[in-house]
C-alpha positions in Angstrom: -13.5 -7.1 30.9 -12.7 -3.7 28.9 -14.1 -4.4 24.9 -12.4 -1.9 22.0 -12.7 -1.7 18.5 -9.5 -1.0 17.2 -10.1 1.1 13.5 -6.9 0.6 11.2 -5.5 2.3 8.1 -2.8 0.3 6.1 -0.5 0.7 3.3 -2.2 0.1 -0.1 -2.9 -3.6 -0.6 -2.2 -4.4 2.7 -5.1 -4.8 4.3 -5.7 -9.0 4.2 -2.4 -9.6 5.2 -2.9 -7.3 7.8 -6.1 -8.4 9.6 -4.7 -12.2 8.8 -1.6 -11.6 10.8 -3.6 -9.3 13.3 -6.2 -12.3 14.0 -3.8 -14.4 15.6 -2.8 -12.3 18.4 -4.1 -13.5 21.5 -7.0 -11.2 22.6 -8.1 -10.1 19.8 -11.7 -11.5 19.1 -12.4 -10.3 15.3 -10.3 -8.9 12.4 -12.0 -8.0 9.1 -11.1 -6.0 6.2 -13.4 -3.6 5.0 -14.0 -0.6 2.6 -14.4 3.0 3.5 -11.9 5.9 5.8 -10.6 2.4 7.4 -9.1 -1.1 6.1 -9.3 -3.5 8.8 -11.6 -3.4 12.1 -10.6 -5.5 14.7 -12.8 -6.5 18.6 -10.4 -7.1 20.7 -10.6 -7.6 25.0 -8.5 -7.0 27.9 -8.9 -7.2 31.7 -8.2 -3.9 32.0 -7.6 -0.4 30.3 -4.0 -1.2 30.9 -3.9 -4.4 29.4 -5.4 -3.0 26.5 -3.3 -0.8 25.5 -0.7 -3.0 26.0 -2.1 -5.3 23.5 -3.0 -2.2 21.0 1.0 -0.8 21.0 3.1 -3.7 21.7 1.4 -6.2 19.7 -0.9 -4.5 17.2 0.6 -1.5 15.9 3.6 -3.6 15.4 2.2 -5.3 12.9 3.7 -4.3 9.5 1.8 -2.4 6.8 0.1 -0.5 9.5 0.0 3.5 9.0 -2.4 4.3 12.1 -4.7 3.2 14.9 -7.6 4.7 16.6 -8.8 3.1 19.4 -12.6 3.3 20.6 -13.7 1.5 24.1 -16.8 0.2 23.9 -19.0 1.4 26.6 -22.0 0.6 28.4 -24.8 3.4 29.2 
């Protein structure tokens, strides 16, 4: 199982409706909005590297009111 935070900037006051409709999506596990560089954080999971960033551009950055992603793969030292 590949784990990713996904870090999102969104238009202003777009943020709740963002990690609201970003929630549902199968895969992902969290979606919060928050303060700071960022306005929503979301864990999300995938079988594999593939599958993941599947989910992050066909799904998630699809998502209206989004200006940009950054992806970060958690890993496991």
């Amino acid at each position: 199982m590949v784990q990713a935070y996904i870090l999102i900037q969104t238009e202003v006051g777009k943020a709740a409706a963002v990690a609201a409709e970003i929630a549902g999506i199968p895969g992902v596990t969290t979606a919060e909005d928050v303060t700071g560089p960022y306005d929503v954080i979301v864990r999300a999971e995938a079988h594999t590297v593939d599958e993941l960033g599947q989910l992050v551009v066909a799904k998630i950055q699809t998502v209206e009111g989004i200006t940009r992603t950054l992806t970060c793969p958690v890993v496991h030292l």
